[in-house]
C-alpha positions as CSV (number, residue, x, y, z in Angstrom):
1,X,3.0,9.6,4.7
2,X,1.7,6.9,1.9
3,X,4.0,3.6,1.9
4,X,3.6,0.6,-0.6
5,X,5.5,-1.8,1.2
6,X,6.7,-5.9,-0.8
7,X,7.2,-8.7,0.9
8,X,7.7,-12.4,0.5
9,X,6.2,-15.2,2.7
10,X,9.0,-17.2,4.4
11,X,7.9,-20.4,6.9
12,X,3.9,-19.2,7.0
13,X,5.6,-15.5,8.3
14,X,5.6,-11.9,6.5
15,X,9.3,-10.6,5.3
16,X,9.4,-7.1,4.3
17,X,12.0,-6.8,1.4
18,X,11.1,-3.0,0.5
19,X,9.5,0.1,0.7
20,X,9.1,3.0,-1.3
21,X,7.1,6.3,-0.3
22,X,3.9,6.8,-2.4
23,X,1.5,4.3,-3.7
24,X,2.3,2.2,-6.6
25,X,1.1,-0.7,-8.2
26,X,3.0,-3.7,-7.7
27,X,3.2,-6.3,-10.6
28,X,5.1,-9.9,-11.4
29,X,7.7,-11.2,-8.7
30,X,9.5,-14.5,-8.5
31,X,7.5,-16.9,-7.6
32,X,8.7,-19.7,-8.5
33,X,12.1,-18.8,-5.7
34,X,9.2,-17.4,-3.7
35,X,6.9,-20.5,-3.6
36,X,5.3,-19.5,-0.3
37,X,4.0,-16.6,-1.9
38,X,4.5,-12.6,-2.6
39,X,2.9,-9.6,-1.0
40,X,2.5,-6.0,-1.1
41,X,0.4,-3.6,0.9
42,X,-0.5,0.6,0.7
43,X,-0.2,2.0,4.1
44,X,-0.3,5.0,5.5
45,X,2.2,5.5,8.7
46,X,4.5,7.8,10.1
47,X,8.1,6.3,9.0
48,X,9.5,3.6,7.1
49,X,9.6,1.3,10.7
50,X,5.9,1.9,11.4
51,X,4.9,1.0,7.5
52,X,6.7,-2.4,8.0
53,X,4.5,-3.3,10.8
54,X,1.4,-2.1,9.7
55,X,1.9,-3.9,6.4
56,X,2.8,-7.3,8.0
57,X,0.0,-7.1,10.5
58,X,-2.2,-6.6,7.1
59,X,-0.6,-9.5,5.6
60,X,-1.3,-11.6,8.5
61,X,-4.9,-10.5,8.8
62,X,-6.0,-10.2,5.6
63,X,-3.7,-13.6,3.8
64,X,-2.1,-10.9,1.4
């Protein structure tokens, strides 16, 4: 199953805030509450558990 998964950097670490099934496109955010930064990432994985990891592990790698 296709995940888009959104996140916030907290203390130079990924936090998952939400998931929705599907891809999307993700636009705006809060960044001035959020001043370590926003993320989002498309993933494919098997349930909601498995898209958080595989989207924080992409964050990680890629500086989302």
């Amino acid at each position: 199953m296709q995940y888009t998964v959104i996140g916030v950097w907290q203390d130079d670490k990924p936090v998952v805030t939400g998931v929705v099934t599907g891809h999307h496109e993700i636009y705006g955010g809060d960044e001035e509450t959020f001043t370590d930064g926003l993320w989002f990432a498309r993933v494919a994985a098997g349930d909601v558990a498995d898209a958080e990891q595989i989207a924080k592990t992409e964050a990680i790698e890629n500086a989302l």
